[in-house]
C-alpha positions, 0 to 999 in steps of 0.5 A, a space after each residue: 439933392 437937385 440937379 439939372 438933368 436935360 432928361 428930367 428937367 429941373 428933378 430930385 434924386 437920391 445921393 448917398 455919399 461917404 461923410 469920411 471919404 465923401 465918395 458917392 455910394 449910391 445914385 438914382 436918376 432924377 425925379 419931378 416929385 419935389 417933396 419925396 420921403 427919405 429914410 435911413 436906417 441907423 446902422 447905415 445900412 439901407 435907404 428906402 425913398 418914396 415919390 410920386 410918378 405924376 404921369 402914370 398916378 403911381 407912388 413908388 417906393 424904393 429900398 437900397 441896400 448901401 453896401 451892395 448899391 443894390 436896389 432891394 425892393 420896390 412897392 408901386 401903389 395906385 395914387 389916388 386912392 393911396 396917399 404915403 405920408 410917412 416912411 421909416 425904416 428899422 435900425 438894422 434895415 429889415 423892416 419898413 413902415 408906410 403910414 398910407 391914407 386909403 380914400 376918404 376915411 381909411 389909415 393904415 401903416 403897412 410892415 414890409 419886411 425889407 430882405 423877403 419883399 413880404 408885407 408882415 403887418 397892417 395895422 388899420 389906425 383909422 381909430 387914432 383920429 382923421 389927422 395925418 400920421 405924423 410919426 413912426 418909431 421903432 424900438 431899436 430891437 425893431 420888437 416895437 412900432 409908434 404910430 402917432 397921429 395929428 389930433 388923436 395920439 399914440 398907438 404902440 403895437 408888438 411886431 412879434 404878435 402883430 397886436 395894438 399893445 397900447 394906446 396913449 390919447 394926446 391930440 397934440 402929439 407931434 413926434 415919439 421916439 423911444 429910448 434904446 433900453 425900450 424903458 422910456 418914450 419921448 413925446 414932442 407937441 408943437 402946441 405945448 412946446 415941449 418935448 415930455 419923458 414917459 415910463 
């Protein structure tokens, strides 16, 4: 949400609010980024967010747990060379991946486990082509991540072996997600106009 702080000027911050009794549960100070990234996990449990410090030429990265109103983990990178393009939780909240672009040519996404701060994973997916990272998507075991990349196509990668167990060449991928039994994987292209089922 906006608001008009005399502190921050006209800035961005993050509000989260009980839809049942619209109470605020959780409230940041403002910020000047006026893109930042959101995510929420979907057992409601977390909510990480991502902005620039224009200023200082940082990108902070902030995890809260909801319940407690606690912030749980904070990851500050140097910007440049770092550039955050995406971010998305696990459905239980213990994990975050952060697709990044490093310099001129490098892609990775880094697993952070969200409860011990440590980074379990960075896969480099520089092979999935020069455009951006479009989309991240967990398995809802959180067993599984879908790296998918404008122009190039689909990485699925083991959580538990850290290990590219496949790759699905699609140029024109926009977004995946995948099915809650983990048997299917939607795929969605702009181009194309349609959204396809994949066993």
């Amino acid at each position: 949400t906006r608001s008009a702080d005399s502190e921050h000027g006209f800035s961005k911050r993050l509000v989260v609010r009980d839809n049942v009794t619209g109470a605020i549960l959780l409230k940041t100070p403002g910020i000047d980024d006026v893109d930042p990234l959101l995510s929420l996990s979907t057992d409601g449990s977390t909510v990480a967010w991502c902005y620039k410090v224009f200023d200082l030429k940082i990108i902070t990265i902030q995890v809260f747990h909801i319940e407690k109103r606690a912030l749980t983990m904070t990851i500050v990178l140097e910007w440049p060379p770092f550039e955050v393009w995406k971010i998305m939780l696990s459905p239980d909240g213990h994990k975050l991946a952060i697709a990044l672009n490093i310099g001129m040519e490098k892609r990775e996404v880094y697993i952070q486990n969200t409860v011990t701060g440590e980074q379990e994973h960075a896969f480099d997916v520089s092979y999935l082509g020069s455009g951006m990272v479009c989309c991240l998507a967990f398995s809802s075991d959180s067993t599984t991540i879908i790296v998918c990349a404008e122009g190039g196509g689909l990485g699925f990668y083991n959580l538990l072996t850290g290990q590219l167990e496949s790759f699905l060449k699609d140029p024109h991928c926009t977004g995946a997600a995948i099915s809650r039994d983990g048997l299917k994987v939607a795929i969605s292209s702009e181009l194309r106009g349609s959204v396809e089922i994949c066993h």
